[in-house]
TIVO-2410 file (N, C-alpha, C; in nm, 3 decimals):
# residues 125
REC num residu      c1      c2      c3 atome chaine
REC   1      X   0.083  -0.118   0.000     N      A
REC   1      X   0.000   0.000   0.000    CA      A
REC   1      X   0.089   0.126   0.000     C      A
REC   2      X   0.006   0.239  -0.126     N      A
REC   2      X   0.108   0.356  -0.081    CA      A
REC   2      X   0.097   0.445  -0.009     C      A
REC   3      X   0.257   0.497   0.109     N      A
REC   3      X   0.220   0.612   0.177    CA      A
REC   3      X   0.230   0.721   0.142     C      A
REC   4      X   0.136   0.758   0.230     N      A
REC   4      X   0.027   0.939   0.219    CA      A
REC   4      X   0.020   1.006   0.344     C      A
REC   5      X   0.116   1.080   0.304     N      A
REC   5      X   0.052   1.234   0.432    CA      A
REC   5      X  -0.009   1.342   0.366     C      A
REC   6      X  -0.110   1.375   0.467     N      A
REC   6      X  -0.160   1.512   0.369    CA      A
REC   6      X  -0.114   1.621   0.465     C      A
REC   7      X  -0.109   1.753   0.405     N      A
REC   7      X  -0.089   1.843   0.442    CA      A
REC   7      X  -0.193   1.920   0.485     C      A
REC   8      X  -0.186   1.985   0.600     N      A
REC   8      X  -0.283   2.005   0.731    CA      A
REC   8      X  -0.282   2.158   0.722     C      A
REC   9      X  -0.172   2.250   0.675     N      A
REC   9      X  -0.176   2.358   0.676    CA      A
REC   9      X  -0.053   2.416   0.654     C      A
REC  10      X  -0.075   2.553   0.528     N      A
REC  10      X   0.010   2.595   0.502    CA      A
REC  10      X   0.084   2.749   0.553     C      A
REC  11      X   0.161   2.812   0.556     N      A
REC  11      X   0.156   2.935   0.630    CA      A
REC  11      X   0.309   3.003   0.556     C      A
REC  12      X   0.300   3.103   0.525     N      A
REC  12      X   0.438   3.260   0.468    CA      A
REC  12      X   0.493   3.273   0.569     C      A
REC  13      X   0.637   3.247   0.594     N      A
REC  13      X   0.739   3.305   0.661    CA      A
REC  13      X   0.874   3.340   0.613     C      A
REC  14      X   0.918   3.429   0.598     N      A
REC  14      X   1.035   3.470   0.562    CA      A
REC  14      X   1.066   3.441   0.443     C      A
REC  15      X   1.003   3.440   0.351     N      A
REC  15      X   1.000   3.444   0.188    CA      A
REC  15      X   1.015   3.295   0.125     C      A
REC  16      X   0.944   3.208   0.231     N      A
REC  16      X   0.905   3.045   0.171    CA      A
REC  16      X   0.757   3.002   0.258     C      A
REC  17      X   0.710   2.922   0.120     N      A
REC  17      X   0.539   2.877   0.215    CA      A
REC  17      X   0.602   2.775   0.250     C      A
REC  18      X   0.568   2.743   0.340     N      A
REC  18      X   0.574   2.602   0.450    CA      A
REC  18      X   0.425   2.555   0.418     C      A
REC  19      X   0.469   2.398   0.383     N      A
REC  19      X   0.342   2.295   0.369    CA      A
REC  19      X   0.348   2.216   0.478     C      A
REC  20      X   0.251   2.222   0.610     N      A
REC  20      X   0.279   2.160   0.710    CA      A
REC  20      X   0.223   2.026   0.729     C      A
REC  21      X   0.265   1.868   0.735     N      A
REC  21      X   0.147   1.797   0.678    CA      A
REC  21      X   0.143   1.716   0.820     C      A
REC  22      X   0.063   1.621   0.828     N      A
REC  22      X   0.037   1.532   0.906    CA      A
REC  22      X   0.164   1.450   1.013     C      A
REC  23      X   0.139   1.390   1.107     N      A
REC  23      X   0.292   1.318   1.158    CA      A
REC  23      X   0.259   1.180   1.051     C      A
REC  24      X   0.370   1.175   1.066     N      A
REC  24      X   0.421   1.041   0.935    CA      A
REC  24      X   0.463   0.962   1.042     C      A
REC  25      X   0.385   0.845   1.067     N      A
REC  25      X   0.380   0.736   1.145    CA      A
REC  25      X   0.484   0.632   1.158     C      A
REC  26      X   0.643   0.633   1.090     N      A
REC  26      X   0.714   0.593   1.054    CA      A
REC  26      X   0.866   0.627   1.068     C      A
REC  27      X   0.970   0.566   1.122     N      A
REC  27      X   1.093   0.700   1.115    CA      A
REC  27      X   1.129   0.699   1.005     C      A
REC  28      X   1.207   0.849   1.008     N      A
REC  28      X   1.244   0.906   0.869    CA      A
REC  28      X   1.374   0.865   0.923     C      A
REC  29      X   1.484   0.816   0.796     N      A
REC  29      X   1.642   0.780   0.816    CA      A
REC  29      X   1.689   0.934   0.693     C      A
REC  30      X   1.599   0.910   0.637     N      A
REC  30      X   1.604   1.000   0.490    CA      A
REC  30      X   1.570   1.055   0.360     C      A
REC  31      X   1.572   1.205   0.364     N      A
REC  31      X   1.461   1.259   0.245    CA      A
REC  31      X   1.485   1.284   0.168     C      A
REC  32      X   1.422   1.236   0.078     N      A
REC  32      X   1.446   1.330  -0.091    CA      A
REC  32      X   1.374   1.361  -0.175     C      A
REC  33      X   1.411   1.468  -0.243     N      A
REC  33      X   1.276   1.538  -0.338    CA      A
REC  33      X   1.316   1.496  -0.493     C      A
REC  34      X   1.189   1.376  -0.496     N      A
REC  34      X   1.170   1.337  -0.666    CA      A
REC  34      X   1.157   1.437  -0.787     C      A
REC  35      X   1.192   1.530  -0.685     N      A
REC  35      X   1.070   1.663  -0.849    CA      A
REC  35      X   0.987   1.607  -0.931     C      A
REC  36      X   0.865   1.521  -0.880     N      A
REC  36      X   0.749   1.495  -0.940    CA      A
REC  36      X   0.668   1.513  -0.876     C      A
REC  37      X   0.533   1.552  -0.932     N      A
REC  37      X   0.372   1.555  -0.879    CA      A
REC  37      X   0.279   1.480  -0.965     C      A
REC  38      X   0.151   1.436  -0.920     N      A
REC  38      X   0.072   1.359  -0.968    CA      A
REC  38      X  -0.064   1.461  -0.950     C      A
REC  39      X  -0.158   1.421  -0.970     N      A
REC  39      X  -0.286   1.434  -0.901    CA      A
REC  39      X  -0.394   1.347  -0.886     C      A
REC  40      X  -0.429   1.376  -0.770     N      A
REC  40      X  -0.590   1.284  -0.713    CA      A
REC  40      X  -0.660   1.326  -0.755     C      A
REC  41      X  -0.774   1.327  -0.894     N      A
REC  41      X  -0.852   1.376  -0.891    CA      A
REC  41      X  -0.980   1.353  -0.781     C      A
REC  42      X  -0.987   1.237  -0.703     N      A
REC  42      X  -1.099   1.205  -0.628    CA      A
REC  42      X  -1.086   1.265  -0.516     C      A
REC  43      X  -0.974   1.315  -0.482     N      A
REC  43      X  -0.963   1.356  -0.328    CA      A
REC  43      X  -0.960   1.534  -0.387     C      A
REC  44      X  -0.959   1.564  -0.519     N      A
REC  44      X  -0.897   1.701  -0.553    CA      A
REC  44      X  -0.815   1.718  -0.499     C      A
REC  45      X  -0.668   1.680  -0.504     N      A
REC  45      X  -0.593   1.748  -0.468    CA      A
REC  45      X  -0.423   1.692  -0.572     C      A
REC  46      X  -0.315   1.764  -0.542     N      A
REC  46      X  -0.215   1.750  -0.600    CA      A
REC  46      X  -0.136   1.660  -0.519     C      A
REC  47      X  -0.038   1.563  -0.535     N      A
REC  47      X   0.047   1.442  -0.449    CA      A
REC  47      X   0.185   1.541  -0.529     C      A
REC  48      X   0.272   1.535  -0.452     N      A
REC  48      X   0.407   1.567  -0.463    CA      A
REC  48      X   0.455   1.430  -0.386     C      A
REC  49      X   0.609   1.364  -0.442     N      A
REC  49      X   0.609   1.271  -0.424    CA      A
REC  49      X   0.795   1.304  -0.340     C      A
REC  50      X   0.752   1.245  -0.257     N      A
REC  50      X   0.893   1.233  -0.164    CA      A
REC  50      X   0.987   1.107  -0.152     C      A
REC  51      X   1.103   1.105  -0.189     N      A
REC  51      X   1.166   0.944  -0.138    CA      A
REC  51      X   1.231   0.923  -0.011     C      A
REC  52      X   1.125   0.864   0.056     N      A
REC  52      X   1.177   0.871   0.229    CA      A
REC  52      X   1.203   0.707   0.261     C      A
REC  53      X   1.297   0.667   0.316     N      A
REC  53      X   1.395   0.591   0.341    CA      A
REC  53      X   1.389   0.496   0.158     C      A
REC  54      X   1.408   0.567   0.083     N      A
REC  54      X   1.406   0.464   0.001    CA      A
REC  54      X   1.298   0.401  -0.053     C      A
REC  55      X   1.162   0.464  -0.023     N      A
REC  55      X   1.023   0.446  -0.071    CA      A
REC  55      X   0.927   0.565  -0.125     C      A
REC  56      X   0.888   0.558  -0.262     N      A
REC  56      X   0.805   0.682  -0.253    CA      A
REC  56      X   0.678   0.697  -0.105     C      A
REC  57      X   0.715   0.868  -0.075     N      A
REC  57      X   0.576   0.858  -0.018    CA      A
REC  57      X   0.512   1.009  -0.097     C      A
REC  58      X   0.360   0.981  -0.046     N      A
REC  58      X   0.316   1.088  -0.144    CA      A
REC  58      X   0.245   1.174  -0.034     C      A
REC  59      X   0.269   1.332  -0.076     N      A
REC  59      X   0.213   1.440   0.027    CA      A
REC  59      X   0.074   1.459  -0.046     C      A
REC  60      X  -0.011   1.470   0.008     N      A
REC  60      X  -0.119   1.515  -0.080    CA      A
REC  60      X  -0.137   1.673  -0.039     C      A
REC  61      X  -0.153   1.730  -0.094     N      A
REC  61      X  -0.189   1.913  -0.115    CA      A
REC  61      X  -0.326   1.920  -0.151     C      A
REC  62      X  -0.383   1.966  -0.028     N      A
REC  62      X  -0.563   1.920  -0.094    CA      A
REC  62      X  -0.610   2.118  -0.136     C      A
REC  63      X  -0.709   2.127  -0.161     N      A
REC  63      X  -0.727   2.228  -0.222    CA      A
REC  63      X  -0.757   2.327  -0.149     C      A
REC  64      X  -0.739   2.315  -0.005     N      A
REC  64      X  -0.743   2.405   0.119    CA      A
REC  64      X  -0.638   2.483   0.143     C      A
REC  65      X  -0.559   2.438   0.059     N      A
REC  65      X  -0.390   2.512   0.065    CA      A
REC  65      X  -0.330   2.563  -0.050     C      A
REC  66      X  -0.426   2.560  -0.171     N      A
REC  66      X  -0.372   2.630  -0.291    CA      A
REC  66      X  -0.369   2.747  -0.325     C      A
REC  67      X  -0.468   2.849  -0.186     N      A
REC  67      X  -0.423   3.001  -0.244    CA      A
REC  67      X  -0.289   3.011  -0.205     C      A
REC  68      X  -0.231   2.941  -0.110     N      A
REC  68      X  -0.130   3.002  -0.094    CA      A
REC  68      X  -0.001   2.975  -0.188     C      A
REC  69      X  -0.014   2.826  -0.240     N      A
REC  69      X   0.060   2.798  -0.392    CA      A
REC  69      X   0.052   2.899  -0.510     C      A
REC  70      X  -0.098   2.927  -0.507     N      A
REC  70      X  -0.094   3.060  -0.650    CA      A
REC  70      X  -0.020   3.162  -0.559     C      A
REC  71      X  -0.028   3.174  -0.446     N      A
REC  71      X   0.057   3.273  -0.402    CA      A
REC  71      X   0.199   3.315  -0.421     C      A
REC  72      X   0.252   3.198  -0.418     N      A
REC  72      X   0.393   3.156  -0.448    CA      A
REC  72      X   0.436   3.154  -0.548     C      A
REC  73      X   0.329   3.053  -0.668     N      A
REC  73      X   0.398   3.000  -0.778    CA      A
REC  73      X   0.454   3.095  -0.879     C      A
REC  74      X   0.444   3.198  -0.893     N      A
REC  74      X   0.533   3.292  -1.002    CA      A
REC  74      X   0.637   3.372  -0.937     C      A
REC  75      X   0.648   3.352  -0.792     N      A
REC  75      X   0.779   3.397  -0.677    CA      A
REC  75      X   0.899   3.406  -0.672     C      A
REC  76      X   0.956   3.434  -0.633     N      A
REC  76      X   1.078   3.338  -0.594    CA      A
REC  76      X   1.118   3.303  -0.501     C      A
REC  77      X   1.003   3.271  -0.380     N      A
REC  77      X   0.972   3.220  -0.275    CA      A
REC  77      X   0.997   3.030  -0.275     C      A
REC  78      X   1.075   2.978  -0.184     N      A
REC  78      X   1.072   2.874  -0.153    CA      A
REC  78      X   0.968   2.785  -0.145     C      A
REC  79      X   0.934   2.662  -0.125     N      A
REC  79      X   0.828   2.579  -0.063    CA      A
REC  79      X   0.872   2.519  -0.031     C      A
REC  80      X   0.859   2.455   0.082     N      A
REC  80      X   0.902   2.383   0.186    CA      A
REC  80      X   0.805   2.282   0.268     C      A
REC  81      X   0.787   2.147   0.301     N      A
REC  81      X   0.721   2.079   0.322    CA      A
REC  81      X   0.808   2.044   0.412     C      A
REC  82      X   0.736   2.012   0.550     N      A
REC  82      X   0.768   2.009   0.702    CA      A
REC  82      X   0.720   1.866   0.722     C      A
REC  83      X   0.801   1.732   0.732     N      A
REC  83      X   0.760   1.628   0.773    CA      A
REC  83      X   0.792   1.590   0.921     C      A
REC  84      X   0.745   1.558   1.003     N      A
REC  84      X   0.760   1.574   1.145    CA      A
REC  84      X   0.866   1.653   1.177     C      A
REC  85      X   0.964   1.621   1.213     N      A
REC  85      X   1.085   1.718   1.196    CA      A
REC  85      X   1.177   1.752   1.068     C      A
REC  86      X   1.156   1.710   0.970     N      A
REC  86      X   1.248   1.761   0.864    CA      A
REC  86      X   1.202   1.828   0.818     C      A
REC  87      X   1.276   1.910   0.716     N      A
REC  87      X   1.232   2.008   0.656    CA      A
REC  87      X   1.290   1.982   0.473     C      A
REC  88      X   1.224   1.984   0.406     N      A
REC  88      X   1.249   1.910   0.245    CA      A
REC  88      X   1.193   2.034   0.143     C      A
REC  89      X   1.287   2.100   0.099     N      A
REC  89      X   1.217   2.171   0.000    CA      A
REC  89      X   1.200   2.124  -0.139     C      A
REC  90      X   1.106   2.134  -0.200     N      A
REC  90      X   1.009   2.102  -0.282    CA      A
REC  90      X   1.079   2.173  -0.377     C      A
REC  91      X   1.189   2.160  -0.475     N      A
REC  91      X   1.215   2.228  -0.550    CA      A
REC  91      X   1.142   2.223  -0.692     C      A
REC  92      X   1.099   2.100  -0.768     N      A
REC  92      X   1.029   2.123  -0.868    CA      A
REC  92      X   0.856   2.124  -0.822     C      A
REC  93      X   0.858   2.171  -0.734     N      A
REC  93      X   0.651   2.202  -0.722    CA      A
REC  93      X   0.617   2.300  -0.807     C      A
REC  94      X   0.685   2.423  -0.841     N      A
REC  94      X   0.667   2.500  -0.931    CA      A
REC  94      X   0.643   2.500  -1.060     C      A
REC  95      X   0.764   2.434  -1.130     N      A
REC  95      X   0.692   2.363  -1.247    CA      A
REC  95      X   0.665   2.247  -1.265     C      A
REC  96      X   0.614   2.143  -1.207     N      A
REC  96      X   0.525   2.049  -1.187    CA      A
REC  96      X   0.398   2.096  -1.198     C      A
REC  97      X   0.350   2.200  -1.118     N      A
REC  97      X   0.226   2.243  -1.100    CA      A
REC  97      X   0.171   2.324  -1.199     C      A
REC  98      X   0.257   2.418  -1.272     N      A
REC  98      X   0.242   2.542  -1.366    CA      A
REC  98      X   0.198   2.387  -1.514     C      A
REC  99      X   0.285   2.305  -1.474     N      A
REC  99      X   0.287   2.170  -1.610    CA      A
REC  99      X   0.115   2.112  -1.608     C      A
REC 100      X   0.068   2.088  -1.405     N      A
REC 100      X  -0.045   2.020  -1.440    CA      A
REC 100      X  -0.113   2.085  -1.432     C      A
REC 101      X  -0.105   2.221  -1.424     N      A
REC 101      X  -0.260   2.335  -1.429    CA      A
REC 101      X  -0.303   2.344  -1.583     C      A
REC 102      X  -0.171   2.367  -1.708     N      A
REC 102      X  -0.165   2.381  -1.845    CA      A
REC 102      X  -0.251   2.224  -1.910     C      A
REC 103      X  -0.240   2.088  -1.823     N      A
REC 103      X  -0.305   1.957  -1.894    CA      A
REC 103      X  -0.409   1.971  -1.815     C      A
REC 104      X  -0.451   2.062  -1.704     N      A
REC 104      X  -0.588   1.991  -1.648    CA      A
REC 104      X  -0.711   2.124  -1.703     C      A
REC 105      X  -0.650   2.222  -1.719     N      A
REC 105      X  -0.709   2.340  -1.800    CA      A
REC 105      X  -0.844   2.328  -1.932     C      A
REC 106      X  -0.956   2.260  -1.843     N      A
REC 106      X  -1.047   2.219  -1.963    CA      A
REC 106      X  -1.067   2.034  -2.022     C      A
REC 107      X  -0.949   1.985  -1.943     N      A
REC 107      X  -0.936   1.848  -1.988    CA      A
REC 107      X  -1.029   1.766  -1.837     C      A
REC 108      X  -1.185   1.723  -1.908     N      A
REC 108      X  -1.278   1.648  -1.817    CA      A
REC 108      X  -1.178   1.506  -1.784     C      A
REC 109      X  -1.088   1.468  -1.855     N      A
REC 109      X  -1.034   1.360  -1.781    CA      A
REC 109      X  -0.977   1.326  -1.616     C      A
REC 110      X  -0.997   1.495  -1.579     N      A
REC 110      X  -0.915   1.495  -1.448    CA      A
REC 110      X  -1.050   1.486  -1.355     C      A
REC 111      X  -1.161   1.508  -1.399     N      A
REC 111      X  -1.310   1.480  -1.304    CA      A
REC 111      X  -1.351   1.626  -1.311     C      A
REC 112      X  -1.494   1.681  -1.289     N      A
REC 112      X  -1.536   1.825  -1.336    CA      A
REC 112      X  -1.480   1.848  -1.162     C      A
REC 113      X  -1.499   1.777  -1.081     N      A
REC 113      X  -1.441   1.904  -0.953    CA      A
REC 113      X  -1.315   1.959  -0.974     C      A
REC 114      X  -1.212   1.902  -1.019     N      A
REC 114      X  -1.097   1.907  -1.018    CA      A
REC 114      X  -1.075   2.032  -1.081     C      A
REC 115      X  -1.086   2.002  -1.228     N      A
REC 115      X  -1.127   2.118  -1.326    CA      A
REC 115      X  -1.170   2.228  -1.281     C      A
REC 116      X  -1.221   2.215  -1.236     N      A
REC 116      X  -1.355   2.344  -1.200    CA      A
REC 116      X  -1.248   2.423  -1.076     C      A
REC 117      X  -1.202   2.328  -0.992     N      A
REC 117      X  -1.153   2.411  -0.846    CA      A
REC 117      X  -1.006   2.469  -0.903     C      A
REC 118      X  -0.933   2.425  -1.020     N      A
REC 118      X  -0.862   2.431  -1.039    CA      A
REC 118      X  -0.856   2.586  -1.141     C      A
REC 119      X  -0.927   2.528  -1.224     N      A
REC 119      X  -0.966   2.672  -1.315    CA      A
REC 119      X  -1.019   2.796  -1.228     C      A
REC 120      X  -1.079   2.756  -1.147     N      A
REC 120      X  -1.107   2.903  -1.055    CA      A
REC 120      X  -0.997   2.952  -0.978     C      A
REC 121      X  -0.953   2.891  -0.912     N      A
REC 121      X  -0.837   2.947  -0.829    CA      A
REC 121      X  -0.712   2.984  -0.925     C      A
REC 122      X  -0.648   2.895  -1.011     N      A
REC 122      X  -0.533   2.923  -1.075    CA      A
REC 122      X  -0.535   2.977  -1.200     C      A
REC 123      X  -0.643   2.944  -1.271     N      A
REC 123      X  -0.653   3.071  -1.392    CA      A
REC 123      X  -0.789   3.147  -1.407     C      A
REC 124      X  -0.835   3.178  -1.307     N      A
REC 124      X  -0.958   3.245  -1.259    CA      A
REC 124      X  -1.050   3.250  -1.361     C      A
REC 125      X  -1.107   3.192  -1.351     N      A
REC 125      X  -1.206   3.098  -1.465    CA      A
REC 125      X  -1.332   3.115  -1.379     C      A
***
């Protein structure tokens, strides 16, 4: 089965959003950032994918936390995802995301919520 933390809340400090997500039930030996994202369309939300001890795990970014991504995403503000104690910045979320806003932009394959929450918030539709 694959692991999933979602992110619980995001917050601006000192010129990077912090994605704060859930405790990850598991020890961390070690993190790394895949520079890939996926999306759920059923849960609406975006998975950024982390390799922690050597296993993908996937953050989910649900749509409670994306003003603050459009906030960011044309920045040059950091993102940063806070797993119990580490701290992992997210270096390709930016264009990962700018990539799946451009394929989900009108394309019903991603589910009409998706679409819909997506087109409103990120290209104000």
């Amino acid at each position: 089965m694959q692991k999933r933390i979602e992110v619980t809340k995001s917050y601006i400090e000192e010129n990077t959003l912090y994605l704060q997500t859930e405790e990850f039930k598991h020890q961390i030996k070690n993190v790394q950032d895949t520079m890939q994202m996926i999306t759920d369309s059923d849960n609406v939300s975006f998975i950024y994918i982390l390799d922690v001890n050597d296993e993908f795990v996937y953050v989910s970014i649900p749509a409670s936390v994306w003003p603050n991504l459009k906030d960011v995403l044309h920045s040059e503000q950091k993102i940063v995802a806070i797993v119990n104690e580490h701290k992992i910045e997210l270096e390709g979320l930016k264009e990962e995301l700018e990539y799946l806003i451009s394929n989900i932009e009108g394309n019903t394959n991603y589910g009409e919520e998706m679409v819909s929450k997506v087109e409103a918030l990120f290209l104000d539709k």
